[in-house]
C-alpha positions as CSV (number, residue, x, y, z in Angstrom):
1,X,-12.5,-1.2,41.9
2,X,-12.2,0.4,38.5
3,X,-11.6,-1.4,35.5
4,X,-8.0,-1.9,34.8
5,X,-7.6,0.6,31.7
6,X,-5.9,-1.0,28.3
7,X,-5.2,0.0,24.9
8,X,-8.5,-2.0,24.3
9,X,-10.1,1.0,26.4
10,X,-11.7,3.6,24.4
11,X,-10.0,6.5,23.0
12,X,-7.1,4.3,23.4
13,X,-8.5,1.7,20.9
14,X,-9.4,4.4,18.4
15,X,-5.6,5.6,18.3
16,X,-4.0,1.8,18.6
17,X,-7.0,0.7,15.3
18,X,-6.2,3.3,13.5
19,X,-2.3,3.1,13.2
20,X,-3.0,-0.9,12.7
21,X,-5.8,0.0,9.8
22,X,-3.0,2.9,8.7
23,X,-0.6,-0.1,8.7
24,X,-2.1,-2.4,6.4
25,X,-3.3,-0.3,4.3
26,X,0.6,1.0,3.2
27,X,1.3,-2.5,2.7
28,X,-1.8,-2.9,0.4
29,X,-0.5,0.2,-1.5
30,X,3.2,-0.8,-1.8
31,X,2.5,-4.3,-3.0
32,X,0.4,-3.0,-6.0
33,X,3.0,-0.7,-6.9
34,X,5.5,-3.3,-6.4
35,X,3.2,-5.8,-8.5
36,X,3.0,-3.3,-11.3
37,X,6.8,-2.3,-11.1
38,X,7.8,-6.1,-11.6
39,X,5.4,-6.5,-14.2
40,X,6.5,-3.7,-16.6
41,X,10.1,-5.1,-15.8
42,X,9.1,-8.6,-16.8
43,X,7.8,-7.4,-19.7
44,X,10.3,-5.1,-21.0
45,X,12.4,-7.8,-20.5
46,X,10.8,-10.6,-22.5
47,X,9.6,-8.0,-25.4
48,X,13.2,-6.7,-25.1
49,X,14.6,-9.8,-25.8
50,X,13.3,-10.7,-28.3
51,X,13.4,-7.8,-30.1
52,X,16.7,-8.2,-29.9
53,X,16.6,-11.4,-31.3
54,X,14.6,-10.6,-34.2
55,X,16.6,-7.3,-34.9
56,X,20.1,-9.6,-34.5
57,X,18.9,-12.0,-36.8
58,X,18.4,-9.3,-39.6
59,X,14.9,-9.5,-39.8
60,X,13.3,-6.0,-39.2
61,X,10.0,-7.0,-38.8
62,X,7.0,-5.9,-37.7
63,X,7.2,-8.0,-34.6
64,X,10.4,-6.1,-33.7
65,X,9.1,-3.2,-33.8
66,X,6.0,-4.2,-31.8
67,X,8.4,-5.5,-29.2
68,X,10.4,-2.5,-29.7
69,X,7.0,-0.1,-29.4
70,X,5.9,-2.3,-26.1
71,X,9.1,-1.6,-24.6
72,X,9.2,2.0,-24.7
73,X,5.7,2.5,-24.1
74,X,5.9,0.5,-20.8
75,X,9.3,2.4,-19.7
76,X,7.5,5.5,-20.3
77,X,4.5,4.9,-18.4
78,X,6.9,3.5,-15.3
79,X,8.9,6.4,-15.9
80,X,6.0,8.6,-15.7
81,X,3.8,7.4,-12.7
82,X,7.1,5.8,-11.4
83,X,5.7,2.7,-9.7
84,X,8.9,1.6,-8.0
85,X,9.1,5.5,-6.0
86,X,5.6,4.9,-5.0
87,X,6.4,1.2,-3.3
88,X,8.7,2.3,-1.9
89,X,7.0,5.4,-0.2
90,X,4.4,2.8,1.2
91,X,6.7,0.7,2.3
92,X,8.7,3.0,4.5
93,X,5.1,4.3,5.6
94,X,4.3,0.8,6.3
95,X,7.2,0.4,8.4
96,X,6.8,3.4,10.3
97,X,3.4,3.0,11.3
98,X,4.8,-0.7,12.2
99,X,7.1,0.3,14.0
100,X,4.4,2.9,15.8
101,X,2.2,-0.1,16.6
102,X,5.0,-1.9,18.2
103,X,5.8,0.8,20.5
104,X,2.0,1.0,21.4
105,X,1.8,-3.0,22.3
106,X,5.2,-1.9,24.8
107,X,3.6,1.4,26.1
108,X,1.3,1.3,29.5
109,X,-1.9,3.2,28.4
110,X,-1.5,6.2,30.0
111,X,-3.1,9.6,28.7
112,X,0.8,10.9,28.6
113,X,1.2,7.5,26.2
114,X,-1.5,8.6,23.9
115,X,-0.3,11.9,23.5
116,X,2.6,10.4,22.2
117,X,1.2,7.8,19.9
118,X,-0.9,10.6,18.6
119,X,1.7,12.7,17.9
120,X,3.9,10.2,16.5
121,X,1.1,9.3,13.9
122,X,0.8,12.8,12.6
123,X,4.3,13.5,11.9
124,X,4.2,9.8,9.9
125,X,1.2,11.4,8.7
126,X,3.0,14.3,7.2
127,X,4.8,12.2,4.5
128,X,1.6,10.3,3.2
129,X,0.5,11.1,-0.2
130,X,-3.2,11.5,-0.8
131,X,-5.3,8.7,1.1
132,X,-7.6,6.2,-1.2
133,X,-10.1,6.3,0.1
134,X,-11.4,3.5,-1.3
135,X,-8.6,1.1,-0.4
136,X,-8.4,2.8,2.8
137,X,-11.6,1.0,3.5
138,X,-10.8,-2.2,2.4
139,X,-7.6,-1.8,5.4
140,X,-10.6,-0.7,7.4
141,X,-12.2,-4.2,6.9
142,X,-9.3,-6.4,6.9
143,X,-8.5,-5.1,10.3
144,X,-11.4,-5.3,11.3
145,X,-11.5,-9.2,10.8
146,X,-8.4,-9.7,12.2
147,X,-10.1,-8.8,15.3
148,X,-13.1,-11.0,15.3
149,X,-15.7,-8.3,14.1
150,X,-18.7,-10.4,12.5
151,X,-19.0,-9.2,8.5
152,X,-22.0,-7.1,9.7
153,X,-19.7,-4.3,10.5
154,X,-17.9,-4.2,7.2
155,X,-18.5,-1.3,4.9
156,X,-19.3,-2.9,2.1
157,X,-16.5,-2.7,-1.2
158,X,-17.5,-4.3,-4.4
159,X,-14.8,-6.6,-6.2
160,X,-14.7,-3.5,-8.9
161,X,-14.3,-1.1,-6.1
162,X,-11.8,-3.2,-4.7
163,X,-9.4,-3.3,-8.1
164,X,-9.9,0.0,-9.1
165,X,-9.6,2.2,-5.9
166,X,-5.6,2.1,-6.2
167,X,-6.2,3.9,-8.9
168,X,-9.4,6.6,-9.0
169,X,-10.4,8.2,-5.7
């Protein structure tokens, strides 16, 4: 008898891995954006604050305006790069593909099922912004591990790599 065919069954695994890796590695994306967003609220917060403070007591000192200066500079930066827009892509993406990998885990693989998954991970593909590389990697891995793959078959990523591949491609 042939072997019963799953979505463990190559190509089948190769489209089932990749929406997983594709998966993870939005939700790596929209938590550092999400990370950064909070932070540049915290701070604004704090620094405006107590700008506020200082300014409210009469005291126009040079401490105001470095709170004052802080504030700005960090609005204009999140304005600029807008950290909260970019979490938010991810997370939808991250959703998406979520919701493509639960479909998959309820689908029978079938060649007509693969089609489909296929399909269905190009059009999510559609909306991605560019892909780094870098942390696309690091998904790479961490699925990788959540499948039992000994650390032999992880590409390797330095710690710096790791950091600053959010940012630089």
């Amino acid at each position: 008898t042939a072997p019963k065919v799953t979505w463990d069954s190559y190509p089948f695994y190769l489209a089932r891995f990749g929406v997983h890796k594709s998966r993870r590695y939005h939700g790596k994306m929209s938590g550092v954006f999400q990370g950064l967003n909070d932070f540049v609220l915290a701070v604004n917060a704090v620094a405006g604050a107590g700008a506020f403070i200082a300014l409210l007591g009469g005291k126009s000192t040079l401490l105001a305006q470095v709170l004052i200066g802080t504030v700005a500079g960090l609005s204009a930066i999140d304005n600029v790069l807008g950290f909260s827009k970019k979490s938010k892509r991810h997370f939808d993406l991250c959703r998406r593909f979520s919701e493509l990998a639960a479909s998959i885990e309820e689908w029978d693989a079938t060649e007509a099922n693969l089609k489909k998954a296929k399909a269905r991970r190009i059009k999510i593909e559609e909306d991605e912004p560019p892909i780094k590389r870098l942390i696309d990697i690091v998904a790479r891995n961490e699925e990788l591990r959540a499948r039992g793959y000994p650390p032999s078959d992880f590409a390797p990523i330095s710690w710096l790599q790791a950091i600053f591949g959010y940012f630089l491609t």
